[in-house]
Backbone as CSV, one residue per row, in Angstrom:
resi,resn,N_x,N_y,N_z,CA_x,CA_y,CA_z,C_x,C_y,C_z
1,UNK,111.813,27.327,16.945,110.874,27.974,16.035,110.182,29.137,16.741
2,UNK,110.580,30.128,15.656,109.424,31.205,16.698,107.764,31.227,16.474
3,UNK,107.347,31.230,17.490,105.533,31.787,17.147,105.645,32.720,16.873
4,UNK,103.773,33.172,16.454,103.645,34.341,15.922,103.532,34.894,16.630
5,UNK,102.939,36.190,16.974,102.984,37.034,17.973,100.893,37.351,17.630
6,UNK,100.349,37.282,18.570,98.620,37.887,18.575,98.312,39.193,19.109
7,UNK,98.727,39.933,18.262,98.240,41.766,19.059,96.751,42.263,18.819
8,UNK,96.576,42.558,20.204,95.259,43.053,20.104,95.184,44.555,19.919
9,UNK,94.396,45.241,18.703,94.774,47.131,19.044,93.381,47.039,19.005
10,UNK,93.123,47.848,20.170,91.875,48.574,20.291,91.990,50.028,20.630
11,UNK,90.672,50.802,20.324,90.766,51.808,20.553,89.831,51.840,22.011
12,UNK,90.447,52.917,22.929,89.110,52.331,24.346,89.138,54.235,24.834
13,UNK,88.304,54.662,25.948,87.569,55.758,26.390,88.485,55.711,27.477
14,UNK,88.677,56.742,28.128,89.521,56.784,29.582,89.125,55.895,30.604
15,UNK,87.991,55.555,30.529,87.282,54.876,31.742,86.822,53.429,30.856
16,UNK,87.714,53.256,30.164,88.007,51.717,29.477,87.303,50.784,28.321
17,UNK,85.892,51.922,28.030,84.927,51.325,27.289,86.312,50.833,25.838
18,UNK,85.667,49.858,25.341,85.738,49.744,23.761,84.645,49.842,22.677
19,UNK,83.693,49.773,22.772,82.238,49.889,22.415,81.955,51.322,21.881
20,UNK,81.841,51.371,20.503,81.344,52.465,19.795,82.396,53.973,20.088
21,UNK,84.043,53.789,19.717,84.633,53.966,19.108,84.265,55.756,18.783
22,UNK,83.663,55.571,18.036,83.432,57.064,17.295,83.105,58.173,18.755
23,UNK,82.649,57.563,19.429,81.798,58.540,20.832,83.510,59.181,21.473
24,UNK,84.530,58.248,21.501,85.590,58.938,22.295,86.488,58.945,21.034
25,UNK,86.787,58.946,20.381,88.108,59.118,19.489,87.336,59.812,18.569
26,UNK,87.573,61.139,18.581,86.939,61.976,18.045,87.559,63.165,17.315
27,UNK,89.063,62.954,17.355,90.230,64.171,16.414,91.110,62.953,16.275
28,UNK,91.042,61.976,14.602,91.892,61.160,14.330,93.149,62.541,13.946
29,UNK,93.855,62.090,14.066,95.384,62.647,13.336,96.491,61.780,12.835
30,UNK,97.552,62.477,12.418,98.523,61.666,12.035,99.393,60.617,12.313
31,UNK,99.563,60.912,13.963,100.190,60.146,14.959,99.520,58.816,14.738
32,UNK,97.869,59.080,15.017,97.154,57.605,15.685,97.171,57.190,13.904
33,UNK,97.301,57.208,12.779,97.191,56.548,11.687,98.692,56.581,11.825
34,UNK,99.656,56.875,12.155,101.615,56.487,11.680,101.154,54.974,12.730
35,UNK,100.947,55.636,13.945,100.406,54.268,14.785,99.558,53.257,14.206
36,UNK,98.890,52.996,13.892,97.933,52.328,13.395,98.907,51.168,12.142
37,UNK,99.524,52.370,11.699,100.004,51.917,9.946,101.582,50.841,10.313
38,UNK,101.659,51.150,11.797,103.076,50.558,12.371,102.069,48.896,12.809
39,UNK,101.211,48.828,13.748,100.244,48.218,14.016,100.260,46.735,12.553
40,UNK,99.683,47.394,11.809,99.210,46.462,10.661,100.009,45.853,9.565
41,UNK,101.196,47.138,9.607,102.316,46.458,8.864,102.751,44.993,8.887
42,UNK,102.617,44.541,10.352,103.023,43.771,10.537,102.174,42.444,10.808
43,UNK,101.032,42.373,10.486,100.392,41.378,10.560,99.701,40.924,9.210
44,UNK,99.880,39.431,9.019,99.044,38.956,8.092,97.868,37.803,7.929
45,UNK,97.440,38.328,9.076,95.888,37.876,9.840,95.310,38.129,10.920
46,UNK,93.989,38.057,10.847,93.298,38.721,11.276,91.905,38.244,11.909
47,UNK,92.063,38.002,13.250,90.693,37.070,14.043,89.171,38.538,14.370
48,UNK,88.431,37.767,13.851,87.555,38.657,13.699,86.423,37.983,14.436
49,UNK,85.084,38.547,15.790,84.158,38.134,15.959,83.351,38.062,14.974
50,UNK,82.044,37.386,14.980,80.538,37.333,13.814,80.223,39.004,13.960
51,UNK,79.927,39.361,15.024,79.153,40.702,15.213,80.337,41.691,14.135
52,UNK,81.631,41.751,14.497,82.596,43.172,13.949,82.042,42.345,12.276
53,UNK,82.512,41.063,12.033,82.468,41.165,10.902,81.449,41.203,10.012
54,UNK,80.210,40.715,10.391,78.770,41.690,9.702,78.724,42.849,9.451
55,UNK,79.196,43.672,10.637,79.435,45.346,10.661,80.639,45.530,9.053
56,UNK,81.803,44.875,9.736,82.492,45.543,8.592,82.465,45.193,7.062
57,UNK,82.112,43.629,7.027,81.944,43.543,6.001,81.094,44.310,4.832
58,UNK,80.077,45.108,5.507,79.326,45.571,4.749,80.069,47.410,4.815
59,UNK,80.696,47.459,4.878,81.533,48.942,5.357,82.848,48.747,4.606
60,UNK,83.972,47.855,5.179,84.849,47.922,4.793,85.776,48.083,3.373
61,UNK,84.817,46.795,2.150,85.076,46.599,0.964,84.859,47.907,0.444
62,UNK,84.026,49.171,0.871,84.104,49.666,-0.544,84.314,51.846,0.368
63,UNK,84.837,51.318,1.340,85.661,52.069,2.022,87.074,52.788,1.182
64,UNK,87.457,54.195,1.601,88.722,54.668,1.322,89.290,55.162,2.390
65,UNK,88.951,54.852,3.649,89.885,54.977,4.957,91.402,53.928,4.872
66,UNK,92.359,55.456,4.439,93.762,54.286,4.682,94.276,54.810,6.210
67,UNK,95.270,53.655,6.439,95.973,52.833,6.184,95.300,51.578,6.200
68,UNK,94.072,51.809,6.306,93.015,50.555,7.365,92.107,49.634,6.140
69,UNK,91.693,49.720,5.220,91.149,50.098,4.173,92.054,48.563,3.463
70,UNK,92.905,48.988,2.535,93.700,48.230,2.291,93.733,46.731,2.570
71,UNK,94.656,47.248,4.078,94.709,46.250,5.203,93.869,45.585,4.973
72,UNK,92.767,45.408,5.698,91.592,44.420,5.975,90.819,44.223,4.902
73,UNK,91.154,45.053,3.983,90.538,44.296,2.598,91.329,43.090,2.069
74,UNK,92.372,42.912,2.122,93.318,41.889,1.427,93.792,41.045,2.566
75,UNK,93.890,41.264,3.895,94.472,40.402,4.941,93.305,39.029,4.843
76,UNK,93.961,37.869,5.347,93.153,37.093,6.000,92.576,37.092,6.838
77,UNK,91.388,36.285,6.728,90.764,36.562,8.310,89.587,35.653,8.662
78,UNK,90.218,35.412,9.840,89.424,33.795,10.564,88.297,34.748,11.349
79,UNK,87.037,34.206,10.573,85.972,34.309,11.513,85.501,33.694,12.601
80,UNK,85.175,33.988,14.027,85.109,32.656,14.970,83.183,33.034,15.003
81,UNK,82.949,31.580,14.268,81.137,31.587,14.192,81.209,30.257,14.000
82,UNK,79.422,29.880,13.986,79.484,28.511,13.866,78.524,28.710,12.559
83,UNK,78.208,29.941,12.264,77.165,29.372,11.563,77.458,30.641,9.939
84,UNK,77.332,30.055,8.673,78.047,30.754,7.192,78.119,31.700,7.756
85,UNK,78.784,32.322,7.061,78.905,33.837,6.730,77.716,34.329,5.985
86,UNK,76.914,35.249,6.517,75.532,35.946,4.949,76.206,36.720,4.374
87,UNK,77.221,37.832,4.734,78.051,38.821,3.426,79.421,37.792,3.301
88,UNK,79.909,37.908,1.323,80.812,37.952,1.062,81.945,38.600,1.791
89,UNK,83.088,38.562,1.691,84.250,39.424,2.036,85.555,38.958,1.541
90,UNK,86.129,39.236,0.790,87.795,38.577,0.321,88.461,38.061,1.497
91,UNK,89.041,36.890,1.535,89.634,36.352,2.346,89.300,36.123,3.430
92,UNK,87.963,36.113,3.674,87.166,35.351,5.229,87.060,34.017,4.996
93,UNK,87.448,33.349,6.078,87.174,32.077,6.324,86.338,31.568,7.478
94,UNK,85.858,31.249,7.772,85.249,30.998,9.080,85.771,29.760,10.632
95,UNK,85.742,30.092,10.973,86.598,28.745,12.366,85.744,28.880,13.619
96,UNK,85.303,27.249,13.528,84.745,27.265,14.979,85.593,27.711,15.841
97,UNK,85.905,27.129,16.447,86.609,26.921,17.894,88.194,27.826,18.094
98,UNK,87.533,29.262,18.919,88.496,29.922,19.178,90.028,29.621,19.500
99,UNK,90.148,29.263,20.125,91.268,29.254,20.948,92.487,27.804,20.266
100,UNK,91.253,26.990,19.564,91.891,25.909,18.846,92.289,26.405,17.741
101,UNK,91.644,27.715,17.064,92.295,27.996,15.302,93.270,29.413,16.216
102,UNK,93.420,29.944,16.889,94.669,30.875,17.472,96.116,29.836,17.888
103,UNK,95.320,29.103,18.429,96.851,28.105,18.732,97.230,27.868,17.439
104,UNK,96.674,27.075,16.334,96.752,27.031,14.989,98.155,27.492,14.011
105,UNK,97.223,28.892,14.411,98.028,29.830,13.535,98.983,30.473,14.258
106,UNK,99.081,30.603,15.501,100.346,30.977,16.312,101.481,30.270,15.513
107,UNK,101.377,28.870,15.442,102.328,27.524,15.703,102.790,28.272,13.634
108,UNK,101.862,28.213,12.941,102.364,28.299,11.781,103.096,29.499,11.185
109,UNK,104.294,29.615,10.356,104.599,31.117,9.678,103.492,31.779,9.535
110,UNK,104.380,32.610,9.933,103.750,33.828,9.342,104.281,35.110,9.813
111,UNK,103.227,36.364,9.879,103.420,37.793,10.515,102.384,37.480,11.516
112,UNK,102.602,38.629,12.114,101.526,38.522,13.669,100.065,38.653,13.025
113,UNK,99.456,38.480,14.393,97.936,38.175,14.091,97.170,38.979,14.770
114,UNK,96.409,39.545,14.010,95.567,40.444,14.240,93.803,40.425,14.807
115,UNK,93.651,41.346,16.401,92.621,41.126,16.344,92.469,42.695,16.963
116,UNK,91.297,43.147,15.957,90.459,44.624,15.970,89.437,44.626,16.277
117,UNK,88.728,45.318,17.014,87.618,45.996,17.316,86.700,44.832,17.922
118,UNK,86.758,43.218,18.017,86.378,42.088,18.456,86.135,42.204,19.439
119,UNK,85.600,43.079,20.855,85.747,42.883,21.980,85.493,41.414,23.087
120,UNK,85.093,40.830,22.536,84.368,39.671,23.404,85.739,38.868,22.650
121,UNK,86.577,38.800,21.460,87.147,37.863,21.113,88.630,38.332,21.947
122,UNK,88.785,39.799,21.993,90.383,40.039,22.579,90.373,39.166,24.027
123,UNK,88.855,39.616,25.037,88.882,39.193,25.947,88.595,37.746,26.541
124,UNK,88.186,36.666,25.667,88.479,35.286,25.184,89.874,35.438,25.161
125,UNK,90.754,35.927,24.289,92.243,35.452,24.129,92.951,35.727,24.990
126,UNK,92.141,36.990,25.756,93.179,36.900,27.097,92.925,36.329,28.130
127,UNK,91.910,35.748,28.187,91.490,35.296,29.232,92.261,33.380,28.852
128,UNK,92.135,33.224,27.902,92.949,31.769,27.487,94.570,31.856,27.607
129,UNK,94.721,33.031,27.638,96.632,33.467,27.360,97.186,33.490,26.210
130,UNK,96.014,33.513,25.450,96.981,33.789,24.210,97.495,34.924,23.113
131,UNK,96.852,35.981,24.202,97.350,37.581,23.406,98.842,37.896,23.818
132,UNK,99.888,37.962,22.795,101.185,38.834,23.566,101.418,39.964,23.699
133,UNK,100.586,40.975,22.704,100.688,42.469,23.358,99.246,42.981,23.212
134,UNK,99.081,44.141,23.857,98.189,45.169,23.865,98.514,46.225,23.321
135,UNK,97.900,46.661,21.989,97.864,47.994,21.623,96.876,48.925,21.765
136,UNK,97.168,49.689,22.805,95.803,50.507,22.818,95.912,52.145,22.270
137,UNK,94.664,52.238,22.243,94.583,54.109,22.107,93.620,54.620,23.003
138,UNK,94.068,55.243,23.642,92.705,56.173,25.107,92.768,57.091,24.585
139,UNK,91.487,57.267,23.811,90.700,58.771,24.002,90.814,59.684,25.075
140,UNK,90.633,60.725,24.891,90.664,61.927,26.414,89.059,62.151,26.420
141,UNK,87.910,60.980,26.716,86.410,61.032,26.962,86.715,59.942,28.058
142,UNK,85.813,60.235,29.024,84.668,59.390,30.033,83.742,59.060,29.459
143,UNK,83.416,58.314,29.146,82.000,58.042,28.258,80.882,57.321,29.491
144,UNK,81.298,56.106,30.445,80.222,56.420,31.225,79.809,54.719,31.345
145,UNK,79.553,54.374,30.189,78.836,53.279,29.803,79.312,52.980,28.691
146,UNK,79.639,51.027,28.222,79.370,50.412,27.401,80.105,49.318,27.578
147,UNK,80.168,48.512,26.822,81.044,47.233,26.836,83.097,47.874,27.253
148,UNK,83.084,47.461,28.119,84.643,47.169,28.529,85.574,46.352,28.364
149,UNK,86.805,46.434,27.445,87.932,45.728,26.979,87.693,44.726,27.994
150,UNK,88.280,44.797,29.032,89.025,44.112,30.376,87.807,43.495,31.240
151,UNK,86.675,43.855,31.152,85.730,43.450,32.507,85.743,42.444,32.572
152,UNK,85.649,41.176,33.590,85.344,39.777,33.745,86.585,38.990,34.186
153,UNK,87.583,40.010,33.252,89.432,38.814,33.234,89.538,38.733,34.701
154,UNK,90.671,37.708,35.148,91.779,37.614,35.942,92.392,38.712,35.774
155,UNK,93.447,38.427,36.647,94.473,39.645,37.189,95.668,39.147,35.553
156,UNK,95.887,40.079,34.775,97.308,39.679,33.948,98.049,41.181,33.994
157,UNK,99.240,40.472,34.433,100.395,41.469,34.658,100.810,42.477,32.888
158,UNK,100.948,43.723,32.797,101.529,43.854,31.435,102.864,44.715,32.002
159,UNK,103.923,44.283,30.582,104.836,45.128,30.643,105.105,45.793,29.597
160,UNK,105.344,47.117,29.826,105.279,48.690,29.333,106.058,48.300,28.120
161,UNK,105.579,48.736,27.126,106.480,48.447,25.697,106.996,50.157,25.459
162,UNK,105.751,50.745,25.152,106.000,51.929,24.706,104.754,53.034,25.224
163,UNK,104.840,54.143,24.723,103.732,55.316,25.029,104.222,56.470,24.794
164,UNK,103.171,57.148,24.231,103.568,58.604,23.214,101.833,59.239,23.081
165,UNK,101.834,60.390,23.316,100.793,61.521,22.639,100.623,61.710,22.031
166,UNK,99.330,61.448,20.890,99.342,61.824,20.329,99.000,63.721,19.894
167,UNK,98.982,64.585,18.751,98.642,65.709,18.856,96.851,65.774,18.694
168,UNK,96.023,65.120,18.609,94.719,65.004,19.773,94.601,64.846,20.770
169,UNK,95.739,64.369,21.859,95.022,63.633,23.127,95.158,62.408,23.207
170,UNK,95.134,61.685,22.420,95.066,60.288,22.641,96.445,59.862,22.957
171,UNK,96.091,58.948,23.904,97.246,58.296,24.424,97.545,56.502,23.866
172,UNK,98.689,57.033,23.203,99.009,55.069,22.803,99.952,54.513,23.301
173,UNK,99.402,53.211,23.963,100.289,52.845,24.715,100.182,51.433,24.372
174,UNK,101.718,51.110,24.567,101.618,49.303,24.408,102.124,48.222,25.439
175,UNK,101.720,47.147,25.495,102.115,46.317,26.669,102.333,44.852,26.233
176,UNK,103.470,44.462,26.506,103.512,42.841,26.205,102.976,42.419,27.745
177,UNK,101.893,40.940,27.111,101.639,40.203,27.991,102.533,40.070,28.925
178,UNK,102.498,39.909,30.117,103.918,39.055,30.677,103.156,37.462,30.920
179,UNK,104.110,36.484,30.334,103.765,35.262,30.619,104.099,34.786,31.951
């Protein structure tokens, strides 16, 4: 039986931040949405921290940013909290225990599983082993300061999937875990 596959895409700053997004990715273009739209195609769920999903919930539903828009309006998506949800959102569910509802849904059909903009949750899953690739996008900013994808982990090896320029600058690059 195959598992699912858990890709993490974040967007991060040259000097690795993930944290507030808008400060380094600052000329979206076509590339990083063909990217993006390759990204999501393929997943049909979606692990979300409490913090992203307060933020988006109140953003996302009534949003017209595609390819993204869509997506996360109709995907599923496991919240990891312990405590309700205060905004509505189509298809949120809530799940304690990280790493017990990822094993979960690994084990069951499906499409891959999605986790965005979550920083504290990508780096939980990698730090448990249970992310298989990295999708990233590097901005061409130093920003200096803020929360960092990677800070805290162990050493995990990646191997080079792909990488391409976009016509902003941004660099996307992907990496399967190596187990």
């Amino acid at each position: 039986m195959n598992m699912r596959k858990v890709v993490v895409y974040e967007l991060l700053s040259l000097d690795g931040v993930a944290e507030d997004p808008d400060r380094f990715i600052t000329d979206w273009d076509e590339a990083l949405d063909a990217n993006l739209a390759g990204v999501i195609a393929a997943q049909d769920a979606v692990i979300l921290g409490r913090r992203s999903y307060d933020e988006w919930a109140r953003f996302w539903p009534t949003s017209s940013i595609q390819p993204f828009a869509d997506f996360i309006n109709g995907v599923a998506k496991h919240v990891v909290t312990s405590t309700p949800l205060d905004v509505e959102w189509a298809n949120a569910e809530t799940s304690g225990d990280l790493v017990e509802t990822v094993t979960r849904l690994k084990e069951q059909p499906g499409g891959d599983i999605g986790v965005h903009a979550s920083i504290s949750v990508a780096r939980a899953l990698l730090a448990a082993g249970l992310v298989d690739e990295l999708r990233l996008v590097i901005g061409p900013h130093v920003v200096g300061g803020g929360s960092r994808l990677l800070d805290g982990l162990s050493p995990i090896r990646l191997d080079p999937l792909r990488s391409e320029l976009s016509p902003s600058g941004c660099l996307m690059v992907d990496y399967q875990v190596a187990g």
